[in-house]
MILUM-103056 format. One line per 3 residues: for each residue z, y, x of N, C-alpha, C, CB. Coordinates in nm, 3 decimals. Glycine has a CB too. Example, Ala and Ser with C-alpha at 12.3 -4.5 7.8 and 13.67 -1.06 7.14 Angstrom:
2
0.780:-0.569:1.319:0.780:-0.450:1.230:0.780:-0.330:1.320:0.905:-0.447:1.131 | 0.708:-0.225:1.285:0.714:-0.106:1.367:0.787:0.003:1.290:0.572:-0.060:1.408
This chain:
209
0.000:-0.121:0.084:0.000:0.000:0.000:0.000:0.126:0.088:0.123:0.001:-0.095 | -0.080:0.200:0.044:-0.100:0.377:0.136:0.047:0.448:0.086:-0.279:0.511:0.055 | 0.074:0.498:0.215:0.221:0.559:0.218:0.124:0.750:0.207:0.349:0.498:0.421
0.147:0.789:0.091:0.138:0.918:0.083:0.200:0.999:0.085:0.104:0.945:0.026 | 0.321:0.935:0.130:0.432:1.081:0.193:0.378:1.171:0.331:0.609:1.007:0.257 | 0.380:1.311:0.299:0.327:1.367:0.406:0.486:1.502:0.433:0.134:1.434:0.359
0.502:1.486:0.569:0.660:1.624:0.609:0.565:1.728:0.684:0.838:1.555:0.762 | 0.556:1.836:0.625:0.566:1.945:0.755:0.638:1.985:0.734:0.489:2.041:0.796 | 0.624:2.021:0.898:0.731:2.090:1.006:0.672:2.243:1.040:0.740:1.987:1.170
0.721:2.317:1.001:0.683:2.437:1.018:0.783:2.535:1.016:0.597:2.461:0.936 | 0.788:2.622:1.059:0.915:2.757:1.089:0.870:2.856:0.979:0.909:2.853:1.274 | 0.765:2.889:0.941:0.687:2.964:0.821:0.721:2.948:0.732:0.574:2.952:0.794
0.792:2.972:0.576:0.794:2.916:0.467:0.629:2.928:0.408:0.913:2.982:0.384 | 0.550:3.076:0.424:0.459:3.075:0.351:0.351:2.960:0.412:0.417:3.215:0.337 | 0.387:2.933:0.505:0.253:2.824:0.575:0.287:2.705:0.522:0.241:2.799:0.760
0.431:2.652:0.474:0.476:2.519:0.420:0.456:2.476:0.311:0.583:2.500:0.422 | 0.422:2.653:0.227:0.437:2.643:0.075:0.285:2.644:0.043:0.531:2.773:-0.003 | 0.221:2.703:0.154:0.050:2.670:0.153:-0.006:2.506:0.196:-0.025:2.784:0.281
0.083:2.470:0.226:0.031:2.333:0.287:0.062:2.246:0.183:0.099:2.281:0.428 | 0.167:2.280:0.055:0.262:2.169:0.022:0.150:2.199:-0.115:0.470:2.187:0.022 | 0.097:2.292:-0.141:0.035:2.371:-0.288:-0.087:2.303:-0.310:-0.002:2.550:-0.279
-0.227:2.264:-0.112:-0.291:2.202:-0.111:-0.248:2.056:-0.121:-0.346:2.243:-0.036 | -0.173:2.010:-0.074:-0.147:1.858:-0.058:-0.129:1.821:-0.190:-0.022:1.812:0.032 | -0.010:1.887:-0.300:-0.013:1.829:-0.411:-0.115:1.848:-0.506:0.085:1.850:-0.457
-0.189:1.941:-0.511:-0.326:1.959:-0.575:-0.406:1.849:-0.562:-0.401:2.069:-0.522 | -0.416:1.769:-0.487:-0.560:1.698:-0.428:-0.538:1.581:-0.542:-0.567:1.633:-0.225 | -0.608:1.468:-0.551:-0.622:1.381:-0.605:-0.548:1.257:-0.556:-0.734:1.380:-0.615
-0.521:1.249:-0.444:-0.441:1.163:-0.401:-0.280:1.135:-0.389:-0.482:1.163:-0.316 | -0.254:1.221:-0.482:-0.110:1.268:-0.530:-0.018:1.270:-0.367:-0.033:1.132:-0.668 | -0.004:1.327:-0.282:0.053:1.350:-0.188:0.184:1.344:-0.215:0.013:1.448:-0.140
0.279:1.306:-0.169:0.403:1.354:-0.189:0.471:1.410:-0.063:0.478:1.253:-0.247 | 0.534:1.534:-0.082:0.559:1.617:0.033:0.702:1.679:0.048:0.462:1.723:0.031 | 0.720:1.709:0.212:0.846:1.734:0.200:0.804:1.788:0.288:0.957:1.659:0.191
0.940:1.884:0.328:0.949:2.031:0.423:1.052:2.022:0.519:0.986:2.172:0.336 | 0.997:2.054:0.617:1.140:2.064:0.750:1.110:2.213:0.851:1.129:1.883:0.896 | 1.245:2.312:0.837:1.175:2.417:0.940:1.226:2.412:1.068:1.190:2.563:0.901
1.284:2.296:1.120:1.329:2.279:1.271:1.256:2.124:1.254:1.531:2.293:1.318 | 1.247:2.125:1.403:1.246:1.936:1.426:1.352:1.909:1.430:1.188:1.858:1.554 | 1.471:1.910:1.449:1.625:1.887:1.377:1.581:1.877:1.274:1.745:1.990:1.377
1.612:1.911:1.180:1.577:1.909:1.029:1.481:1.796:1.007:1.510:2.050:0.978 | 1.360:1.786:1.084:1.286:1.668:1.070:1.328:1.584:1.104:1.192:1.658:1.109 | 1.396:1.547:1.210:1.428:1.420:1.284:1.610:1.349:1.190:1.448:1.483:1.496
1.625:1.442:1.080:1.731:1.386:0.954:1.641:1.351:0.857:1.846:1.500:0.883 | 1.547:1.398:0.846:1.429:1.356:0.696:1.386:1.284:0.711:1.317:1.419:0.643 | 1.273:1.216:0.845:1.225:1.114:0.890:1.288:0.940:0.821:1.250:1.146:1.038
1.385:0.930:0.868:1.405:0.777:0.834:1.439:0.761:0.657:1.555:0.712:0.940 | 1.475:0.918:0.616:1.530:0.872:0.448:1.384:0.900:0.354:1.694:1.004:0.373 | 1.275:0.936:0.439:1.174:0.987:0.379:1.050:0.935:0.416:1.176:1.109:0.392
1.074:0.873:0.502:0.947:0.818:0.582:0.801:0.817:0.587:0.953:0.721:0.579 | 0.736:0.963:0.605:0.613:1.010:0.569:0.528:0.917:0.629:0.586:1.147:0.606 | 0.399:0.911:0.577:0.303:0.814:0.624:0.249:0.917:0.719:0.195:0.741:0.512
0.272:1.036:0.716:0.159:1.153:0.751:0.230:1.300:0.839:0.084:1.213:0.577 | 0.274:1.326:0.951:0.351:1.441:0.970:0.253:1.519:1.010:0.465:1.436:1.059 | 0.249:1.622:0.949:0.198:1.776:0.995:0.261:1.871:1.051:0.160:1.846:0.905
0.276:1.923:1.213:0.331:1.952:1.286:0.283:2.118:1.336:0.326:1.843:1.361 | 0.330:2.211:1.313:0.338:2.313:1.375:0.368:2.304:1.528:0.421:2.380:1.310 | 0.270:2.380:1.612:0.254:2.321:1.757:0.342:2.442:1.837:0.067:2.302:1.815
0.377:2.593:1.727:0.478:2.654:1.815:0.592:2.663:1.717:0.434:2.802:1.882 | 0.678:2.586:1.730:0.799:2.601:1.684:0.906:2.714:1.761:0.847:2.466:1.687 | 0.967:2.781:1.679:1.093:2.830:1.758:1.142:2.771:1.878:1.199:2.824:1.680
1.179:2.619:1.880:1.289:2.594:1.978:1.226:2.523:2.064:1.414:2.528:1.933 | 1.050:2.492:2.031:1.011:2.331:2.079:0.840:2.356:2.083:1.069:2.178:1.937 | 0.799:2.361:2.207:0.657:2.324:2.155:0.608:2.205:2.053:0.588:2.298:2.269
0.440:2.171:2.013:0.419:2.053:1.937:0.415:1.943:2.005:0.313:2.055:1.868 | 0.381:1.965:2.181:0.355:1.803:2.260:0.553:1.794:2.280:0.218:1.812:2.483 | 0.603:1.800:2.292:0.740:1.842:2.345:0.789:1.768:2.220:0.784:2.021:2.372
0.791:1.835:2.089:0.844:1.769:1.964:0.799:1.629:1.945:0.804:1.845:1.843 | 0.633:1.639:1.961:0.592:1.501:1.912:0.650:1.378:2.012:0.421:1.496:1.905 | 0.694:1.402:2.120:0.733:1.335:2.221:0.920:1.249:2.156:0.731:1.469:2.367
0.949:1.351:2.110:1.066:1.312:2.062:1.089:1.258:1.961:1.128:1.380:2.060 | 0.983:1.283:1.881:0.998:1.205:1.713:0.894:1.076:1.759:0.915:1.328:1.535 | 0.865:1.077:1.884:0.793:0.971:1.850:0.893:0.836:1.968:0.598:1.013:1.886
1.006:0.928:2.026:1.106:0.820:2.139:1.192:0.756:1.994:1.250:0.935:2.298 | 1.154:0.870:1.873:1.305:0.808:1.759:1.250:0.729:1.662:1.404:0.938:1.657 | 1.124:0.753:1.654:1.014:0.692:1.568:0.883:0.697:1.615:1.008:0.751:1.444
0.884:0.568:1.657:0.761:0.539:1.727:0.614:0.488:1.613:0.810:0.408:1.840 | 0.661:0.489:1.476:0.533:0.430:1.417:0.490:0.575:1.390:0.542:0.311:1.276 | 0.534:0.661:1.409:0.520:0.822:1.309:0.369:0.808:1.374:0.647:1.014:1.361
0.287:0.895:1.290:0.112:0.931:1.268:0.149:1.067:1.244:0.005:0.850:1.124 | 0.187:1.182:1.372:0.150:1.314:1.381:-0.001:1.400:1.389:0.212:1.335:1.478 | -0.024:1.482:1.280:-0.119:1.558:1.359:-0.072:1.680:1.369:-0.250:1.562:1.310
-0.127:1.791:1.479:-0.065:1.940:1.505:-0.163:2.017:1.447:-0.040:1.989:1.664 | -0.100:2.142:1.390:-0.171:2.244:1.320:-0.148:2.362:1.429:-0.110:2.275:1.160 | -0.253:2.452:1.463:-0.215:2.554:1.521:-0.317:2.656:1.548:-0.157:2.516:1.622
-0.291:2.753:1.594:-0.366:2.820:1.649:-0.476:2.847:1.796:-0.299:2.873:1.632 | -0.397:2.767:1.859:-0.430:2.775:1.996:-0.534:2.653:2.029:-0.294:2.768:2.084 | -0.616:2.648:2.091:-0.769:2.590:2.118:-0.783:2.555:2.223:-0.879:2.667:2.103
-0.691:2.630:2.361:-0.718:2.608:2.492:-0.704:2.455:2.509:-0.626:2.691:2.584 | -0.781:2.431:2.688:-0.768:2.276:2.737:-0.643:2.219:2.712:-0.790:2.256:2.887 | -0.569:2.258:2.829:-0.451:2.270:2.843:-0.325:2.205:2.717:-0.455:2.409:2.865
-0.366:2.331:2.635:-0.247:2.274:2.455:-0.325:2.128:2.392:-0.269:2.445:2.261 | -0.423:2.102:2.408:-0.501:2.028:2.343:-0.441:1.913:2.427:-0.658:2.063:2.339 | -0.487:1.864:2.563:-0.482:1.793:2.648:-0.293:1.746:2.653:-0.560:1.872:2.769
-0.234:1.840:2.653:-0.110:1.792:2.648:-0.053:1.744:2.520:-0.035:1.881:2.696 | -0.090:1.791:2.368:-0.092:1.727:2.295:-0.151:1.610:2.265:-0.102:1.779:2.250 | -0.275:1.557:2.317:-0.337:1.433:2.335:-0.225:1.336:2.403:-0.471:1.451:2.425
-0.184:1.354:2.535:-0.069:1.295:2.630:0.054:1.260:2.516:-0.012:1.424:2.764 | 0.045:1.325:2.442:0.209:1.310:2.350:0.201:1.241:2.295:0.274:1.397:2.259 | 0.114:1.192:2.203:0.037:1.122:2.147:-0.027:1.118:1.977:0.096:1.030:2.181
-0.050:1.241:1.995:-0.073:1.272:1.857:-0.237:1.246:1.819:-0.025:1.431:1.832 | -0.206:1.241:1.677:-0.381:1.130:1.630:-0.446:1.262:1.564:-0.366:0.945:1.461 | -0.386:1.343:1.557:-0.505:1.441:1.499:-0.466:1.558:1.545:-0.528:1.453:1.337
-0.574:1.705:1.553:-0.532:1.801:1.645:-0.600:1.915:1.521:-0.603:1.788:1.830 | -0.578:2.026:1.438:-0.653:2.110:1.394:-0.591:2.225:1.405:-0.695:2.085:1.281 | -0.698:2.323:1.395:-0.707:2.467:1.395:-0.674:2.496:1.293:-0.814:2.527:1.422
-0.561:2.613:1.244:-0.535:2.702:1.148:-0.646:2.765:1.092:-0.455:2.790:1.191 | -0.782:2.780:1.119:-0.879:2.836:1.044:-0.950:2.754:0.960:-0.960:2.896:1.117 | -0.914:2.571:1.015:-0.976:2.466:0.934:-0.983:2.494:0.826:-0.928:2.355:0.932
-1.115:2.471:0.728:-1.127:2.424:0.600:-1.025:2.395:0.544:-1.195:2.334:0.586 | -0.963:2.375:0.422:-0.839:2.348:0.344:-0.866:2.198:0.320:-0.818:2.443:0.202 | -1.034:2.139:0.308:-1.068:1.987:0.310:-1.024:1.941:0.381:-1.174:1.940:0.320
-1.044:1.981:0.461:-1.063:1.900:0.608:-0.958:1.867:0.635:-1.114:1.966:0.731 | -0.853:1.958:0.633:-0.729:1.908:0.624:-0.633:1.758:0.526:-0.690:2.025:0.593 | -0.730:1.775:0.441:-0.688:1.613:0.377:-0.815:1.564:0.384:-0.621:1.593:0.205
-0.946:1.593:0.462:-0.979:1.428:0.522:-0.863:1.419:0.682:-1.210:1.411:0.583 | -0.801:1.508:0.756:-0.718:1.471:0.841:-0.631:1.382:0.811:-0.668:1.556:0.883 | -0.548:1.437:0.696:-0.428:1.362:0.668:-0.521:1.194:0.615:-0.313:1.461:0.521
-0.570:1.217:0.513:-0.627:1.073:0.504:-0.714:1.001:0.600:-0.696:1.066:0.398 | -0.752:1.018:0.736:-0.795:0.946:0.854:-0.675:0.919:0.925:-0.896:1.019:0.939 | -0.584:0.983:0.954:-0.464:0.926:0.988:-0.395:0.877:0.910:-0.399:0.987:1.038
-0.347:0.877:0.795:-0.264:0.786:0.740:-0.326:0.667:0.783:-0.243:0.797:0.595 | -0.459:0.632:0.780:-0.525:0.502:0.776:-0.511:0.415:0.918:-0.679:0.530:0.741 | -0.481:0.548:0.991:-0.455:0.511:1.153:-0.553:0.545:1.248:-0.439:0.364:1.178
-0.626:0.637:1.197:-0.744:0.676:1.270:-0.690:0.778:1.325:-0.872:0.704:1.200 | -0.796:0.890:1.424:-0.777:0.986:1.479:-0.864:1.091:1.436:-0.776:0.961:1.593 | -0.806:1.247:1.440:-0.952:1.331:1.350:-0.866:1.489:1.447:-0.953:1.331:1.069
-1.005:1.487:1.464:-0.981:1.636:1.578:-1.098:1.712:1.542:-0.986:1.606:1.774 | -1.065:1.867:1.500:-1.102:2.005:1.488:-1.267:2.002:1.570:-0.967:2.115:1.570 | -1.354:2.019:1.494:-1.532:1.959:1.535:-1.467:2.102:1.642:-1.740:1.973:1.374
-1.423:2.212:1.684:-1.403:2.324:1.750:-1.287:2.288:1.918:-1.331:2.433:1.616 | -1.200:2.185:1.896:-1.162:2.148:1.937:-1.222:1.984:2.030:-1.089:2.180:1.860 | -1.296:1.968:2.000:-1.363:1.805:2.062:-1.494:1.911:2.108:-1.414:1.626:1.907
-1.553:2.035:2.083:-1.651:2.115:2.160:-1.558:2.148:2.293:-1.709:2.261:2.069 | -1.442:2.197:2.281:-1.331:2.225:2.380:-1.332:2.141:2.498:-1.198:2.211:2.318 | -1.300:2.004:2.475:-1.282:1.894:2.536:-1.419:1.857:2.615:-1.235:1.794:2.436
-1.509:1.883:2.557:-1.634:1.808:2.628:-1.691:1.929:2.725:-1.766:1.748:2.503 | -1.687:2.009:2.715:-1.714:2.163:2.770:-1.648:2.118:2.914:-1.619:2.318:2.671 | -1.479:2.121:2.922:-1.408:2.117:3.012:-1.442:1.957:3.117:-1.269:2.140:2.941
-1.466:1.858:3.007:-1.508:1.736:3.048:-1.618:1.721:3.145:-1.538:1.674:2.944 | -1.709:1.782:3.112:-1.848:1.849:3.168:-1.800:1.899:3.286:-1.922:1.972:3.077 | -1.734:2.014:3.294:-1.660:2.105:3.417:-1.578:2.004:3.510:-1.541:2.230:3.348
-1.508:1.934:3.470:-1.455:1.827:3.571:-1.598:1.731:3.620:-1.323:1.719:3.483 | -1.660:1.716:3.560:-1.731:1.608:3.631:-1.879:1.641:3.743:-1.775:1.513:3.505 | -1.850:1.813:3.728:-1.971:1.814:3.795:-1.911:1.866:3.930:-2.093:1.904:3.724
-2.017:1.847:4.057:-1.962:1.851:4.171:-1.914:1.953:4.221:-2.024:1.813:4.240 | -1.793:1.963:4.320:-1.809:2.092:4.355:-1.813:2.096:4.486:-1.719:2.175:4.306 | -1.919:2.250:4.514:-1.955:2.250:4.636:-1.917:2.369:4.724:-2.081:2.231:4.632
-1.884:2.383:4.808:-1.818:2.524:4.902:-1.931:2.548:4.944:-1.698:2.513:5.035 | -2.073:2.607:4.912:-2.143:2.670:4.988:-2.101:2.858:4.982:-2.290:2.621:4.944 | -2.141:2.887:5.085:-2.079:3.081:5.103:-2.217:3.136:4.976:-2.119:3.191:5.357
-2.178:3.226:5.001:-2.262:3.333:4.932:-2.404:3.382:4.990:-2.176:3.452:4.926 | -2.389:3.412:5.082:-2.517:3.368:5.196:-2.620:3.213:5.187:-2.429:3.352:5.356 | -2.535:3.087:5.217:-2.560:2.950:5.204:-2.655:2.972:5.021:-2.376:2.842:5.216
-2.606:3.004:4.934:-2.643:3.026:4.765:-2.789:3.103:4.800:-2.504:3.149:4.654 | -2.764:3.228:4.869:-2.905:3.286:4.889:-3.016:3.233:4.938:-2.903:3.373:4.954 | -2.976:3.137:5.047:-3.077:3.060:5.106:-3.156:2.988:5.046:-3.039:2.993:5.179
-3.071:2.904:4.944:-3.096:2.749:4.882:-3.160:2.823:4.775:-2.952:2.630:4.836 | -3.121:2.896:4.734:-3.210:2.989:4.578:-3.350:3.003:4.609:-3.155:3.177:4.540 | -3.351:3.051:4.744:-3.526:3.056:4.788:-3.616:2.943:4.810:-3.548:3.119:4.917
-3.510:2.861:4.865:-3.598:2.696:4.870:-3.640:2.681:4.775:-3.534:2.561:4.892 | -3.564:2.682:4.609:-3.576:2.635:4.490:-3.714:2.727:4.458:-3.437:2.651:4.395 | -3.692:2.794:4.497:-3.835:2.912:4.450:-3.950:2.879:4.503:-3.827:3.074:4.502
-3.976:2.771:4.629:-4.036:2.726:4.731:-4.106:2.795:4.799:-4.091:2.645:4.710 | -4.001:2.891:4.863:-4.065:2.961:4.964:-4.022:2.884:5.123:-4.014:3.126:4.946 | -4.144:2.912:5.207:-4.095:2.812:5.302:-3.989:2.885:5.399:-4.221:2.745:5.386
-3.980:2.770:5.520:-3.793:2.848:5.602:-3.889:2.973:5.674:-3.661:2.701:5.791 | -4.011:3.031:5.682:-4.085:3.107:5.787:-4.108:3.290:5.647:-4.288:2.977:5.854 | -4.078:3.241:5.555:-4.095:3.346:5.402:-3.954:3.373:5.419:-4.145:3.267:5.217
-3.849:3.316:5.404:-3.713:3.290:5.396:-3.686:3.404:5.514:-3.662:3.120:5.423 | -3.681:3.355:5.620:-3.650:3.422:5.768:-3.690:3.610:5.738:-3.784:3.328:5.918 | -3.840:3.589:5.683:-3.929:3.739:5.707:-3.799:3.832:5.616:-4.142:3.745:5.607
-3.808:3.745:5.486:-3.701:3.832:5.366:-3.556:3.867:5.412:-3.670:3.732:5.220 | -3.523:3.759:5.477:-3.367:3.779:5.542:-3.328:3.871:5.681:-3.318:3.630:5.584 | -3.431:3.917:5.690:-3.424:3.960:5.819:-3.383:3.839:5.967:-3.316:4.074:5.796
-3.416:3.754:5.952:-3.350:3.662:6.061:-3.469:3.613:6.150:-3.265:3.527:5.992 | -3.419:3.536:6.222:-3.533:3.433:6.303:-3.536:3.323:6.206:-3.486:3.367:6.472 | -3.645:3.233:6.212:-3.668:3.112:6.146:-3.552:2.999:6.203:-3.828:3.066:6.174
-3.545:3.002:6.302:-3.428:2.936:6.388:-3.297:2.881:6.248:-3.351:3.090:6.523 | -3.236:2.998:6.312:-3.136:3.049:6.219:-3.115:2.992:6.071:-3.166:3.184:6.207 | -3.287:3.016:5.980:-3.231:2.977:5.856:-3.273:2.818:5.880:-3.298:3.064:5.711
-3.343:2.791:5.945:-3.291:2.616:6.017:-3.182:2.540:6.018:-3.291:2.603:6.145 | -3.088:2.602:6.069:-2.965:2.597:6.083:-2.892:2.588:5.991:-2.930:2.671:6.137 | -2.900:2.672:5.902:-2.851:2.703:5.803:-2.889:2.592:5.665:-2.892:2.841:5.796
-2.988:2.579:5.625:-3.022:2.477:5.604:-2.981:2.363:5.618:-3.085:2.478:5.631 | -2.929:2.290:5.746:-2.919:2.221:5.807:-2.771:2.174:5.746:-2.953:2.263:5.930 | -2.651:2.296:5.775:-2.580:2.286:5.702:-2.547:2.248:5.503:-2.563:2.369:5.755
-2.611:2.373:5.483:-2.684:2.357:5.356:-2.651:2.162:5.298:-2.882:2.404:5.401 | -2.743:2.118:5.320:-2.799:1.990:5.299:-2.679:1.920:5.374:-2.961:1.966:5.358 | -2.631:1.912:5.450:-2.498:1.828:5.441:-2.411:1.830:5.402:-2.451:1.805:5.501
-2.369:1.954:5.331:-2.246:1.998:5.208:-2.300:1.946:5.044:-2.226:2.207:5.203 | -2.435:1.914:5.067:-2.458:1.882:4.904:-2.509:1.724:4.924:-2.598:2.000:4.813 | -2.499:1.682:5.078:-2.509:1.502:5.130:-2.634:1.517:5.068:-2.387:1.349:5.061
-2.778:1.575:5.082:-2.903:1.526:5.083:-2.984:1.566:5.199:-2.964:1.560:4.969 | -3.119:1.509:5.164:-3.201:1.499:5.310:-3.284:1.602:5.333:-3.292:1.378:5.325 | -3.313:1.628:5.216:-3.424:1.766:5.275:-3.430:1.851:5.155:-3.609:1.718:5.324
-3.561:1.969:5.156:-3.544:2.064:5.067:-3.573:2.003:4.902:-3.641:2.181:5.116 | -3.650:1.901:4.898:-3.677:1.868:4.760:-3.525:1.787:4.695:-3.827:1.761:4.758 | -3.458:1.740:4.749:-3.307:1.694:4.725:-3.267:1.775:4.666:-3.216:1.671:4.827
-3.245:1.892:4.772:-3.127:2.009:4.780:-3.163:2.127:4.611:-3.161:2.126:4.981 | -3.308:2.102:4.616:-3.356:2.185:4.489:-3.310:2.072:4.377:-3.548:2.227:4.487 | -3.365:1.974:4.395:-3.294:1.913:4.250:-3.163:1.886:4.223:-3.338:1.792:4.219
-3.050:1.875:4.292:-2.920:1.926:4.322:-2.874:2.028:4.246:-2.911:1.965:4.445 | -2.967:2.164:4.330:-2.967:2.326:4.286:-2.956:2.362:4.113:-3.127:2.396:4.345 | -3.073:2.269:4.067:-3.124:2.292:3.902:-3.041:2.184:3.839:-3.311:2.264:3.864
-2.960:2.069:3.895:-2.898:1.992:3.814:-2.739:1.990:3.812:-2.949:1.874:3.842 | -2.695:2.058:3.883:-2.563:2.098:3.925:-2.483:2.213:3.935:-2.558:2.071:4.014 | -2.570:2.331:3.967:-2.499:2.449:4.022:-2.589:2.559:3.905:-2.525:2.475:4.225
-2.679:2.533:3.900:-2.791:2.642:3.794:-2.706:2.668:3.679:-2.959:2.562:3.726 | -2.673:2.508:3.629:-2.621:2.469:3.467:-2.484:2.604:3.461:-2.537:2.247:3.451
């Protein structure tokens, strides 16, 4: 049987009394209860036993990864998701670590919010389409290489890509051909390839983006 008890936790009355107004409206008869500390929650929890907690991620006394950490050392079956404002890597990522199954934005749809609650009750996971753009963005940023070339080294390699040869290169730079040889030389062993057609596809697949 679907446990449609749903608790938020919120410090707001008007955000509790907005949450509690949608939940019982819906068709799935929600049944709801209110806590404005996680104290307060962590006494409601076992006599109330929501299928569904909706978690305010800045509490007065407690962040949401911080809280969920604790309701979940006292009650480990709990199915949290966090409501909030904040979008960065960082809040997201550490709420993921805590272990919470769903993550949304305060600007969410009022739906969306009970397809949240109803993908987690079920035991699924449902994260903010604004929030999983977040994640893959940063995901992206970790995985691409990074390279210490100078600012000079960038100028060089920009002209290769343009395919001008090292004797065009030299005239523009004011240098000897020597020199941007050299340079080059370096170049191409900070990005571990062999020559200029490497180093350009490197250039446009790595550092351009």
């Amino acid at each position: 049987m679907v446990n449609n008890n749903v608790l938020i936790i919120d410090d707001h009355q008007i955000v509790r009394k907005g949450l509690r107004s949608l939940l019982q409206s819906d068709i799935n008869h929600f049944v709801v209860e209110e806590a404005q500390t996680l104290n307060d929650a962590l006494n409601i929890i076992p006599v109330f036993e929501p299928g569904v907690i909706l978690l305010d991620y800045r509490l007065e006394e407690i962040d949401g990864a911080e809280a969920t950490k604790r309701i979940l050392a006292k009650y480990p079956q709990a199915k949290i998701i966090i409501l909030t404002a904040f979008d960065d890597y960082d809040t997201v990522v550490n709420c993921v670590n805590s272990g919470v199954l769903g993550f949304l934005l305060k600007t969410i749809d009022s739906k969306k919010i009970i397809e949240a609650v109803i993908a987690v009750q079920s035991g699924n996971t449902y994260f903010d389409d604004k929030v999983i753009y977040q994640l893959m963005c940063n995901i992206k940023k970790e995985n691409t290489p990074k390279v210490d070339l100078t600012p000079f080294e960038i100028k060089i390699l920009e002209r290769v890509c343009t395919g001008r040869t090292n004797k065009e290169i030299a005239e523009e730079l004011h240098m000897a051909e020597k020199t941007i040889r050299n340079y080059l030389s370096r170049i191409f062993q900070k990005l571990d390839v062999k020559n200029r057609t490497e180093a350009a596809v490197y250039w446009k697949e790595h550092i351009m983006k």
